[in-house]
Structures are given as structure tokens and as C-alpha cells.
C-alpha positions in Angstrom: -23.3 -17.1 -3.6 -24.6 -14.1 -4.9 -25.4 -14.0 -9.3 -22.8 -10.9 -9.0 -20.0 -13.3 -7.4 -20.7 -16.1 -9.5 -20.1 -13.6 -12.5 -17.0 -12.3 -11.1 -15.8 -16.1 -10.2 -16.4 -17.3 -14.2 -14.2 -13.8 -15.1 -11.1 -15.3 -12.8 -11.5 -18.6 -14.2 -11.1 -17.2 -17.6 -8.1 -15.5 -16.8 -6.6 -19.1 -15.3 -6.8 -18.1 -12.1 -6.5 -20.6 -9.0 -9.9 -19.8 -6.0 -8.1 -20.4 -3.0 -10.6 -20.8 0.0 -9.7 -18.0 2.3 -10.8 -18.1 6.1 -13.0 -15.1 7.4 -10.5 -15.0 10.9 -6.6 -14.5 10.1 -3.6 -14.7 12.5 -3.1 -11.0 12.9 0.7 -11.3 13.5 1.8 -11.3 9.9 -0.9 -8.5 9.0 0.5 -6.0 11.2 3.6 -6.5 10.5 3.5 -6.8 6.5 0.4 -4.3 6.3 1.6 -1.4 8.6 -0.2 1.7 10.7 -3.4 1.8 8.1 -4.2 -1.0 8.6 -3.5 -1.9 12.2 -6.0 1.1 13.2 -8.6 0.1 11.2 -8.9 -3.8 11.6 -11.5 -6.1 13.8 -9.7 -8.0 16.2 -10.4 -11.2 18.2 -8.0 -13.6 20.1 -8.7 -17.8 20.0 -8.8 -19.5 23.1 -5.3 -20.0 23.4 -4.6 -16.1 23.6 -3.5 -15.9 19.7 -4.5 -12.4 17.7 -6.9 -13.0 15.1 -8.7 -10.2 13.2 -11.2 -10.4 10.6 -10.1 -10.7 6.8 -9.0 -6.6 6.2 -8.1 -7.5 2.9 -7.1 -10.2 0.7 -3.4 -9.8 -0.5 -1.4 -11.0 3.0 -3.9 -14.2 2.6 -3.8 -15.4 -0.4 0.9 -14.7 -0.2 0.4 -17.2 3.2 -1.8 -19.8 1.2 1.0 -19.3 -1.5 3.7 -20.0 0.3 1.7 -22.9 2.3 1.2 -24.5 -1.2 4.9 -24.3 -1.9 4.5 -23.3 -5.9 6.7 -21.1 -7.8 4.5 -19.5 -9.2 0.3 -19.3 -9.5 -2.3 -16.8 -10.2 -5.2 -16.4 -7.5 -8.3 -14.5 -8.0 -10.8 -14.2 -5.2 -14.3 -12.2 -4.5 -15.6 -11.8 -1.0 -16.2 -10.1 2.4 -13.6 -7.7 4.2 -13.8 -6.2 7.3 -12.1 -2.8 8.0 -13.6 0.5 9.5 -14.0 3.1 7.2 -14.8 6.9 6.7 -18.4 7.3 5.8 -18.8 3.6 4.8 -19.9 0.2 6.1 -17.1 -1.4 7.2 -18.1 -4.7 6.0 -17.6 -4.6 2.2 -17.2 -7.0 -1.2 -13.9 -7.0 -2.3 -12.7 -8.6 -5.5 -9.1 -8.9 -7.3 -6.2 -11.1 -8.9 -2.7 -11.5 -7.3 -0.3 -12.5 -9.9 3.0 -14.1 -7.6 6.3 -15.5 -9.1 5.7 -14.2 -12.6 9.7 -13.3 -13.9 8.6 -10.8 -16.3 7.7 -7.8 -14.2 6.6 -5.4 -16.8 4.5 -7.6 -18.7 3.0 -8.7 -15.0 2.6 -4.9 -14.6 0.1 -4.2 -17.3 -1.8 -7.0 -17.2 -2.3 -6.5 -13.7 -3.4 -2.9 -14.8 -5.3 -4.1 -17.6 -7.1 -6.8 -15.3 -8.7 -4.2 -13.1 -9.8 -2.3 -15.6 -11.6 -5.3 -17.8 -13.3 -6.2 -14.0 -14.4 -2.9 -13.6 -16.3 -3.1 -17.5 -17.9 -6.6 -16.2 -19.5 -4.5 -13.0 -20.4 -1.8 -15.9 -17.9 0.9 -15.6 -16.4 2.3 -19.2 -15.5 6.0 -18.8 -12.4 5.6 -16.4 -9.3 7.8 -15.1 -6.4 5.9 -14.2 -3.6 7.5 -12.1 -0.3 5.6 -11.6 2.5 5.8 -9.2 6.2 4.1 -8.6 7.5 4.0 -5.1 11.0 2.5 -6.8 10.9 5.8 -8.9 10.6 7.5 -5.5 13.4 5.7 -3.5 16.0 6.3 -6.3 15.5 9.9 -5.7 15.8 9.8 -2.0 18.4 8.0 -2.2 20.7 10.3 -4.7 19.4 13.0 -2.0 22.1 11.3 0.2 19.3 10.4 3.1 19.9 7.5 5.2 18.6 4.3 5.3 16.6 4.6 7.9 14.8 7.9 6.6 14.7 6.7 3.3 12.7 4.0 4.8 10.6 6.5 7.4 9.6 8.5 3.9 8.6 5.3 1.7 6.2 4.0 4.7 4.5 7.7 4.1 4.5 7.2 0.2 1.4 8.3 -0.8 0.4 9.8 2.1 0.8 13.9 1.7 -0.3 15.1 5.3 2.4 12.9 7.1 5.2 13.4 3.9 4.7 17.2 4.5 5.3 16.8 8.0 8.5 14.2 8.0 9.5 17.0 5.4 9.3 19.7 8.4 11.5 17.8 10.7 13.9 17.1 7.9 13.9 20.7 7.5 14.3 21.4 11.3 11.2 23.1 11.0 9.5 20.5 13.2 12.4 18.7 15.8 9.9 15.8 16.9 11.2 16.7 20.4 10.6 14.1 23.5 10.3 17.0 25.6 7.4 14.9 27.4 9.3 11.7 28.2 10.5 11.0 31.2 13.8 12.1 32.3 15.6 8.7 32.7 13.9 7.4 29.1 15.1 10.5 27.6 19.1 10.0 29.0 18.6 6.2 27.9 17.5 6.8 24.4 20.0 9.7 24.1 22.8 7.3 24.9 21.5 4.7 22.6 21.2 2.4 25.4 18.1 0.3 23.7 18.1 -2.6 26.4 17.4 0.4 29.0 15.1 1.9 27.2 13.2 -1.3 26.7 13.7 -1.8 30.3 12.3 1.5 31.7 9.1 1.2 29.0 8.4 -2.4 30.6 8.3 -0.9 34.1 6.2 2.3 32.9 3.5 -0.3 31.5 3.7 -2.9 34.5 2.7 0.3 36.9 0.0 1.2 34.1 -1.0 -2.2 34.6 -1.1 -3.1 31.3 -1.6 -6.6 30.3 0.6 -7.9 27.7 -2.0 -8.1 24.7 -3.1 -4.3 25.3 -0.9 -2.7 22.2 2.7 -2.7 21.2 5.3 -4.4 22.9 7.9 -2.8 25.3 10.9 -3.9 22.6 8.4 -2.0 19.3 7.7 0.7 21.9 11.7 0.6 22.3 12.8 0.5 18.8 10.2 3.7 17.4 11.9 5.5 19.9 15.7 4.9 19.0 14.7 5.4 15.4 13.1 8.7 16.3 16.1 9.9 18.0 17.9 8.7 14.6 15.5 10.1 12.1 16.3 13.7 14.8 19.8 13.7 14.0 19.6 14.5 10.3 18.9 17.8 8.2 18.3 18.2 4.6 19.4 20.9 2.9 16.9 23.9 1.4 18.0 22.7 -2.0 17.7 19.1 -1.7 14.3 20.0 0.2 13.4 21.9 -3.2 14.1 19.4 -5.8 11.9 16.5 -3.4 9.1 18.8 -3.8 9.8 19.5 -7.5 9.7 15.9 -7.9 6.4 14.9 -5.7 4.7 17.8 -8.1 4.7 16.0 -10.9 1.7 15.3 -12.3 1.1 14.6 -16.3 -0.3 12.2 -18.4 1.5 9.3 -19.1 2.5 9.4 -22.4 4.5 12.8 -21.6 5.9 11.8 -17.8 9.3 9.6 -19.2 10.7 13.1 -21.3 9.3 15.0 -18.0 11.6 12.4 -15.7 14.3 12.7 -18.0 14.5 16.4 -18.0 13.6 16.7 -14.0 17.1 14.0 -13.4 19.0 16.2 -15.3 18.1 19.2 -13.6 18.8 17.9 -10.4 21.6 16.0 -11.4 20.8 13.0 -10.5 20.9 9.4 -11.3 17.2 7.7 -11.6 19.0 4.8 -13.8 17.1 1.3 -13.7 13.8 2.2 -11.7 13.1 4.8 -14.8 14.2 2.9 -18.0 11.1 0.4 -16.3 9.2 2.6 -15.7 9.8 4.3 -19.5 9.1 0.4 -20.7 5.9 0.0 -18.5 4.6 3.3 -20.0 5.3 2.3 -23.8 4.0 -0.7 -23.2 0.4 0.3 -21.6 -0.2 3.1 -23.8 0.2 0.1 -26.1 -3.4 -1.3 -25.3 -5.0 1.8 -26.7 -7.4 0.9 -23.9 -10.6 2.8 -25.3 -12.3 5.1 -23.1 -9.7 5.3 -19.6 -7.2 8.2 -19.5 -3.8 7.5 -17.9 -2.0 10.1 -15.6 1.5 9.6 -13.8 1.7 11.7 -10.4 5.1 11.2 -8.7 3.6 11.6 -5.1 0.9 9.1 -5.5 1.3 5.5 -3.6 -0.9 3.4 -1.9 -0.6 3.6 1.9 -0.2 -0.4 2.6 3.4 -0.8 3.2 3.9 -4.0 0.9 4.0 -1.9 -2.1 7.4 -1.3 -3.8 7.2 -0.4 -6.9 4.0 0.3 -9.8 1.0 1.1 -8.0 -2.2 2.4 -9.6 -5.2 3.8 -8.4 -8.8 3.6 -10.7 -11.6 6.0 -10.8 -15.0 6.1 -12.5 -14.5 9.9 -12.9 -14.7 13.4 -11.4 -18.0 12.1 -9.9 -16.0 9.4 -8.2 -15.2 10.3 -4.7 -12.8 7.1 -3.7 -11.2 4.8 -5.8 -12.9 1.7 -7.8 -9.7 0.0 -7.8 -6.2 -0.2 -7.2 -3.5 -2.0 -6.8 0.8 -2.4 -7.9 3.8 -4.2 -7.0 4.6 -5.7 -3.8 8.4 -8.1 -4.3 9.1 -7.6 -0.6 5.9 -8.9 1.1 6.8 -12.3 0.4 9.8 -12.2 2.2 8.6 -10.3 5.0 6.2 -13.3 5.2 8.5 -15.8 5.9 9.7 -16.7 1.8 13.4 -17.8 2.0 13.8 -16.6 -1.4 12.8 -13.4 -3.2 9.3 -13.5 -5.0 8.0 -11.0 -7.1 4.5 -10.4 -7.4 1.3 -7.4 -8.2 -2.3 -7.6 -7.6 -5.2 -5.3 -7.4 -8.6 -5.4 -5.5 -12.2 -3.7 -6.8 -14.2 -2.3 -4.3 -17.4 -3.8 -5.5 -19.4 -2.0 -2.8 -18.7 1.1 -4.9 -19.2 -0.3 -8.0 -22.7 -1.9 -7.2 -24.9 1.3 -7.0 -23.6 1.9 -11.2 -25.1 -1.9 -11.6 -28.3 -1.2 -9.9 -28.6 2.1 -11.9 -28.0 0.2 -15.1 -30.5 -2.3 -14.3 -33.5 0.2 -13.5 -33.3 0.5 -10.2 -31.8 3.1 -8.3 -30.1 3.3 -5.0 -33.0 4.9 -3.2 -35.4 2.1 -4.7 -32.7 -0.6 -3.3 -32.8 1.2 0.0 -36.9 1.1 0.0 -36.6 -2.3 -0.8 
């Protein structure tokens, strides 16, 4: 173990946290499925000799909620620090990743902000003190799409894309009609099928389009996921939202203040619109009051209604950390995540947050502030 792990290791002990020993290959099943698109094109994967889906660790969070549950506690803190593999843009795609997931703790707010206030103590161990916080609440989010009348299942289309601007722009277009996400190119007989909401045929004719493709079983998706994006496509078609709902969803994603001032600005926005945001913003008022509480010295705070993370387990604080303007890509982030432990097989409802440091990113500011620069670590 590296003397930078072992220092991180002795900052999770002191915050009581439990070091679960995490395996470098992980069933892939339950990542997919809790994780979403992000991460299913960016992971390593591997089967065992049986035919099971492994990939390499992409992350820690899924982990250390199956090692959770497996224990069969209530409630535990678990730090970790170690290797993740996912590709990324411009970067190696073996990294150091470090972090805290807080599960089962009852008093969500107070979880909140230490989660929050966590990060940022990790991030002045590795030697960053000037930072920029922005924060985010998907729960914030969903109450607005919801008084916008949309349906469940775009409701649920537009929190998957939470965060993401490119593809929320573009589910806004077909909302709008502006983009019809037409299946112009499908073949006739999947077309009638899915038109007639005949999912069993249109599972059927999929299966025989891939068995004369010849491909093998373990190649991608399923016939029946194949089969349900479809039918939810068609559903997603059939609705249309208004001009002036359209405006006030993109009055709302331009928010962007600091955090002292974004409750009054959410107040003021609800009553514009006229509508309720109830519950998910007297929280998020009590989150606010309570982390401008820290007077945390030297780290501004911003709220920006359209930022999220882009893993799908997140449901309702998220937060992103930054060194500065200089700072390309996030030091840190992390949030809320109550529904991954039910999507993960928990008979009962769990809340939980966490965060994860991208130490890779962090480590050239150590070197810097040790005398050695990352040109003279590269020479080295």
C-alpha cells in the first residue's frame, strides 16, 4: 500500500468508518442495471468460466451497497481507497478512487452535509484549499416535472438525463414535436407490432432478427430490453408538452446562483409558475441553512437546478467539487442515492449518500507541493 493510501485509510478510520475488502472483478448484472448507459459503455468486461458477466471495479458505490446488504446491518459507514477501471476522455482509464458511503443513516439532512463536508476535508488532506462547490437536487427536479403533468414514464426518461444537457435538450425537442424520434427505419412488421402494443411480438420478431444476425446470446442487450426501449419509445412518442410548460422547464434548468440566495430564487420561480415544489424544497431550504452553517473557509457554494450526476442511482442532493477555474473535471462528487438499495435486491427502503475523490487528479497538486512537478515525475 502506497504512504498516500495509508494516509487516506487513517482519515476513514477517524471518521468511524468500516474498510470493506472489495474484489477487483464484480458480477456485472447488478451494475448495469443500477448504474445505467454511462456506465455500461465505459466498463471492462470479462465472463468466468461458467459464462457469468464480470467487469472490472468501475466504481465503488454498487460494491460496497452488495457487501452491505450481504452483512445484513442496518446501518454502517464504509470508506474505501483503490483502483477503478473505466475508459475515459483524455485519461488513463485505470485510476485511484477514494470515498465514504454513509447507508441507513435516518437523518437525511444531517447525512447530507456531512457527506458534503467529508469530501471536502479529503480533498484538504490531498492539499486542495481554494475550492468551488456546485450542488444539485434531482428530487427538486422531479417535483417540477411532475406539476408539469408529464407521465411517469417521461418523468422517468428526463431524470435518467438529469444532468446531462445534450440529451435533456434533445428529449426536450421530441417533447416539443420538434424531434418525433420516428422508427421510420424498422422493419415493417416490428413497426405494426410495436404500434399495436403487442410486446410479446415485438420481442418475438427482435429474437428472430438477432438469430439470422447470428448473434450469440452474450453479444449485448436482450431481445425482451431490446423489446421494452422500444414500447417505451413509442410511449414517450405519444406525448407533447406545451410551449408554456416547455418555457417554465427551461426557466427552471437556468437557474444558477449561489446558495445562500437559491431557496428565495425557488420560492419566487414556484410562484411564478404556479406550482407546488412542497417537501423536496423545504429540504432542500434546510440542507442549504444548514451547510452554509459550516462557514467552510475558503470553498464557495453554488446551486444550479440543471446539474446532476449522470449515474442513475442518484435521487436527490448531488454535488460536484472543483479545485477552481483551473480545474478542468471534477475533484469530487457525490449525493443521495435511497433507491439503489432496493434496485439491489433490499426488501426494505434504505437511505443512503456517498461521494468519491478522484485521486488521480488530485495527485499532480501533491507532487507540486512537495517539489516536484509533473514533468519531473514523468522523467522519473
Amino acid at each position: 500500500m502506497t504512504a498516500l493510501a495509508q494516509r487516506i485509510e487513517s482519515f476513514l478510520r477517524h471518521r468511524k468508518c468500516a474498510l470493506p475488502e472489495i474484489g477487483l472483478l464484480q458480477p456485472a448484472e447488478p451494475i448495469l442495471n443500477a448504474a445505467g448507459e454511462d456506465i455500461r459503455r465505459r466498463i471492462f468486461m470479462t465472463a468466468d468460466q461458467r459464462g457469468r458477466d464480470l467487469c472490472l471495479r468501475p466504481e465503488f458505490t454498487i460494491p460496497v451497497c452488495l457487501n452491505h446488504l450481504e452483512s445484513g446491518k442496518a446501518r454502517k459507514r464504509y470508506g474505501y481507497v483503490g483502483k477503478v477501471f473505466r475508459q475515459r476522455a483524455n485519461e488513463p482509464a485505470e485510476f485511484l478512487q477514494a470515498g465514504i458511503e454513509d447507508i441507513g443513516a435516518e437523518k437525511k439532512g444531517a447525512a447530507d452535509v456531512r457527506c458534503l463536508a467529508d469530501a471536502i476535508d479529503m480533498l484538504r488532506l490531498l492539499g486542495r484549499n481554494r475550492l468551488s462547490v456546485v450542488v444539485g437536487d434531482q428530487a427538486i427536479f422531479e417535483a417540477v416535472l411532475k406539476s408539469l403533468g408529464l407521465p411517469k414514464a417521461w418523468r422517468e426518461r428526463l431524470g435518467r438525463n438529469f444532468g446531462d444537457p445534450a440529451r435533456l435538450a434533445a428529449d426536450l425537442d421530441r417533447l416539443s414535436g420538434k424531434s418525433n424520434g420516428s422508427m421510420d427505419h424498422l422493419a415493417p412488421e416490428l413497426r405494426q407490432a410495436i404500434e399495436a402494443g403487442d410486446r410479446e411480438a415485438v420481442e418475438s420478431a427482435i429474437a428472430s432478427d438477432m438469430k439470422k444476425a447470428a448473434l450469440p446470446p452474450q453479444s449485448g442487450r436482450t431481445a425482451a430490453e431490446i423489446a421494452e426501449r422500444l414500447m417505451e419509445k413509442a410511449a414517450l412518442a405519444a406525448v407533447r408538452l406545451a410551449p408554456e410548460k416547455r418555457e417554465v422547464l427551461e426557466a427552471f434548468l437556468d437557474l444558477d446562483i449561489p446558495l445562500k440566495d437559491a431557496n428565495q430564487r425557488l420560492w419566487s420561480f414556484a410562484r411564478r409558475a404556479n406550482i407546488p415544489l412542497g417537501k423536496p424544497l423545504e429540504t432542500f431550504h434546510k440542507r442549504a441553512v444548514a451547510l452554509e452553517r459550516l462557514e467552510l473557509e475558503n470553498v464557495s457554494l453554488r446551486y444550479r437546478a440543471g446539474f446532476g450526476r449522470t449515474l442513475d442511482y442518484y435521487t436527490g442532493f448531488v454535488f460536484e467539487v472543483r479545485g477552481g477555474p483551473a480545474d478542468a473535471k471534477p475533484l469530487a462528487g457525490g449525493g443521495r442515492y435511497d433507491r439503489l438499495m432496493t434496485v439491489l435486491g433490499s426488501r426494505h427502503k434504505m437511505p443512503a449518500t456517498g461521494f468519491a475523490v478522484y485521486v488521480d487528479r488530485v495527485k499532480p497538486k501533491l507532487k507540486e507541493q512537495a517539489g516536484e512537478t509533473p514533468a519531473q515525475e514523468e522523467a522519473r
